[in-house]
N, C-alpha and C positions, 0 to 999 in steps of 0.2 A: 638437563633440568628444565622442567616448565616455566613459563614467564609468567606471572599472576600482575594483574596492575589494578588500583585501588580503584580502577577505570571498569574492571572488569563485568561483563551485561549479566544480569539473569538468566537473561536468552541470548540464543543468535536466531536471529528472522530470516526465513527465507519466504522470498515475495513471488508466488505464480501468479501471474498474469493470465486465466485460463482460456480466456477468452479476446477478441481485437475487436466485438462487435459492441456496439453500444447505442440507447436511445434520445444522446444527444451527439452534439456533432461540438466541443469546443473545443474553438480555434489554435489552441494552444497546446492541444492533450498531445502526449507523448505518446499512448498505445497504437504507437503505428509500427509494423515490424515488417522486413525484409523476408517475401515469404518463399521458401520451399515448394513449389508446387507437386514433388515427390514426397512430401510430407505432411500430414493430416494433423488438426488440431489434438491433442488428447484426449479431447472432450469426448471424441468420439467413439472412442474404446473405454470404458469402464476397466477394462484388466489393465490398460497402460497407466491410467493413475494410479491403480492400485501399486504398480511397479513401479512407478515415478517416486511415490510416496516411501514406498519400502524402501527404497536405493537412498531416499535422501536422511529417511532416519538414523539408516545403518549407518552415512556417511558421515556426517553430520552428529552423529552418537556424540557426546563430551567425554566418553574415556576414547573413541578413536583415536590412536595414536598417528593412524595412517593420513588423517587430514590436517597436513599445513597447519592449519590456525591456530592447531591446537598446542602448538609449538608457539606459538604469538598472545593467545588470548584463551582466557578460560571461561565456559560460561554453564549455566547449570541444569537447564535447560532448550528445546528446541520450537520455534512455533513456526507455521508455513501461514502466511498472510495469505488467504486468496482476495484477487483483485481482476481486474483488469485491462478495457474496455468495462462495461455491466456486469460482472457476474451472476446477477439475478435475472439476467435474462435464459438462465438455467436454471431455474431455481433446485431442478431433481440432483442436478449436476456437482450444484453446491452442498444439499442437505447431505450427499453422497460422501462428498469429500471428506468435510466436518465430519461425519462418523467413523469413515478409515483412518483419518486422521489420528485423532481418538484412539482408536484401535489398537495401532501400532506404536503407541506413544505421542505422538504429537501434539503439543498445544496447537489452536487453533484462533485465529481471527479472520477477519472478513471486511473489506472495504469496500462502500457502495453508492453510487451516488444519492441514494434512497429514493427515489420516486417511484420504485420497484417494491419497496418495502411494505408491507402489509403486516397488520398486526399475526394474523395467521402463518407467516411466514417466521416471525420474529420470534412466535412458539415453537416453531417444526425447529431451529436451526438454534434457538439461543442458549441453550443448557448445554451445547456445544463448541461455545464460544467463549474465549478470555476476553476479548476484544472487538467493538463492532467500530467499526471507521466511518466515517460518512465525510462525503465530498460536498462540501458546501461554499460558493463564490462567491453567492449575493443573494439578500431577500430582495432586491429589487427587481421586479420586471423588467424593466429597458435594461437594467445591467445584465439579468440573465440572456433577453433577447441577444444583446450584440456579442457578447462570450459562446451563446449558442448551446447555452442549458437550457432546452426545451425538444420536445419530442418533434415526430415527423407531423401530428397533429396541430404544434404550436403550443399545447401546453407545458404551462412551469407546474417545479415540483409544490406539490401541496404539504406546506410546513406544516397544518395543524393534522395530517395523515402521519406522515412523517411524528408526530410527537405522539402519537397515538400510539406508532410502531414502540417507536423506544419505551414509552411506560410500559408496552406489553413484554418486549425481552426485558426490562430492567425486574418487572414482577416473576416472570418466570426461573431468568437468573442474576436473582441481587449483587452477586460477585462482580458482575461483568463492566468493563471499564468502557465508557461511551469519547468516541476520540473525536473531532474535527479536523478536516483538513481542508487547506484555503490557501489557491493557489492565487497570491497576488500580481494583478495585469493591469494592463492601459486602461481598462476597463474600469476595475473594484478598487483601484489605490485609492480614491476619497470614501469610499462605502463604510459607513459605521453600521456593526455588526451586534450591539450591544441587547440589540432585541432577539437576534438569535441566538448568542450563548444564555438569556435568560429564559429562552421558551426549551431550549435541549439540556441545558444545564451540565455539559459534557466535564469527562474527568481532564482531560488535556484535547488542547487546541491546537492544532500546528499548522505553522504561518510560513507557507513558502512562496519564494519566489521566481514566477516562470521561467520554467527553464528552455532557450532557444530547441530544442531539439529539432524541430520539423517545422516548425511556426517563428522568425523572430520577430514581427509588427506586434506580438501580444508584448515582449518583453516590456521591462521598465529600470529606470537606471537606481543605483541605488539611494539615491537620496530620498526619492516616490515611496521607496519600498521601506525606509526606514521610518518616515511620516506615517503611513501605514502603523509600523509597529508601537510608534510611541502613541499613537491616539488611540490606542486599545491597549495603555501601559495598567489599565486598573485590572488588566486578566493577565497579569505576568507570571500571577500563581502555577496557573495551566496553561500560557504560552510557550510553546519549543517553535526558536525560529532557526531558519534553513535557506539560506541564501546561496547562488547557484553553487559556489564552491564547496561548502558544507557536501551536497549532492552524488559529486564525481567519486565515482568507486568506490560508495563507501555504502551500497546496498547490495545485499547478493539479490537478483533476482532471474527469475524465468520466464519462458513466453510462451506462449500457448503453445507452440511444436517442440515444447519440450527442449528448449537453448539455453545455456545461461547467456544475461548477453548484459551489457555494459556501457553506460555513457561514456562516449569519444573525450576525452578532456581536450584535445585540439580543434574538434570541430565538430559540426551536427551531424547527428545521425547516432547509431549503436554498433557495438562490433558483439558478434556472436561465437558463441563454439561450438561443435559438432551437437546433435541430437543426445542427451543424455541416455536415453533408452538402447540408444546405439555404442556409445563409446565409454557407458559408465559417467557415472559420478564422477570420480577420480578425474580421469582423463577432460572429461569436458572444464569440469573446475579450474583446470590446470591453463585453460584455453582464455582467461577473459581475468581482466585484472580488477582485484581487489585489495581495497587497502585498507589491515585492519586496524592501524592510528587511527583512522580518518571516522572509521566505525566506530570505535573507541570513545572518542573524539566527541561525536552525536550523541553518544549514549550519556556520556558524561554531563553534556547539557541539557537532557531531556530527567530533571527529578523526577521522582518515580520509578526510573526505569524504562526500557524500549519499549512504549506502549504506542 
């Protein structure tokens, strides 16, 4: 017999990470990954996402009985987040995804830190999207300076570009759910943000806290972190917070060579599984631990749903 729980997601998300390159450098970012030098980003083949994608639909399917989860958690739907590093530093890469994605069934959404975003873009790609994510740290300069959200040129991202973007997918597709995400550091714990959920007017906000992964100077202890939350208690509407524990193995995600791979809950760094392209879905899945309570868990505190 199946397990249904009143917990139970609309979706199950699965996050690629398409990419590790990116036009900022913060100090804190996780997308750093242990690399294969026998093995080539995806990006590079057009057929292998194609086949990244198919293997993970099929797997992934909600009557698949063959997948685990489905013995654990039921869900009614599938979306593949792309993220990770920039992924609009491909923009062909991405418009590509999003429509195989599509293709084959898949919901789709996109996380970006937007200074890439253009209104012209936000048309090619947003009728394909349930979901647009934007990374956002701080409207202040010197907070973005010492986080290290600005390009190799020096500049910061242009908020009123950036709003430009989003009135243009929000016009193209009114469906489409507009998310924040703010990783709270040594940096942004005192930053009120009250001007920038009024100029983006997002459907949810999510409020996490840095995770050591590769960086621990950005962290912050939890008291920082919860001062944070309570001074921005008037967006609780669309606040989802996620403090480090929330985190651990409670995302499926991918990496640009095609890994599933997983926060260490003992210590920094990631643990990976074989190449999926290589050893199947199945098998690689089988390699990296997820926990669907914890899943569960998240989704339960995020009203709305996994967005």
């Amino acid at each position: 017999m199946l397990y249904y729980s009143a917990h139970d997601p609309k979706q199950l998300v699965i996050n690629w990470h398409l990419t590790e390159a990116c036009n900022y450098s913060c100090r804190y970012c996780y997308a750093h990954w242990q690399r294969d030098q026998d093995v080539k980003d995806l990006i590079r083949q057009e057929y292998q996402i194609h086949q990244l994608l198919l293997e993970l639909r099929e797997f992934f399917d909600p009557i698949n009985s063959r997948n685990p989860l489905a013995w654990k958690m039921a869900w009614a739907n599938t979306r593949l987040n792309i993220a990770g590093g920039e992924p609009l530093l491909f923009p062909s890469v991405v418009e590509e995804t999003v429509k195989f994605a599509s293709r084959v069934g898949l919901k789709a959404s996109l996380i970006t830190n937007g200074s890439l975003l253009t209104e012209r873009i936000a048309r090619r790609i947003g009728s394909g999207l349930e979901v647009l994510g934007i990374s956002i740290d701080s409207g202040d300069a010197l907070s973005n300076q010492l986080i290290g959200r600005l390009n190799s040129k020096g500049d910061f991202l242009d908020l009123r570009q950036l709003q430009s973007a989003v009135d243009a997918i929000r016009e193209r597709n009114p469906a489409i759910k507009i998310k924040l995400n703010t990783v709270v550091n040594r940096v942004n714990w005192e930053d009120d943000f009250s001007d920038l959920i009024s100029l983006l007017q997002p459907d949810k906000w999510k409020i996490l806290r840095a995770l050591p992964v590769t960086d621990r100077s950005m962290t912050i202890n939890e008291k920082k972190f919860q001062s944070f939350v309570e001074r921005h208690w008037r967006y609780h509407r669309i606040a989802v917070v996620e403090d480090n524990q929330d985190m651990v193995e409670s995302y499926i995600m991918i990496d640009p060579q095609g890994r599933f791979f997983q926060n260490s809950p003992c210590s920094a760094g990631y643990k990976y599984s074989q190449p999926i392209l290589e050893v199947g879905v199945q098998k690689a899945f089988e390699q990296v631990n997820f926990n669907p309570e914890r899943f569960l868990s998240r989704y339960s505190n995020e009203a709305g749903g996994t967005v």
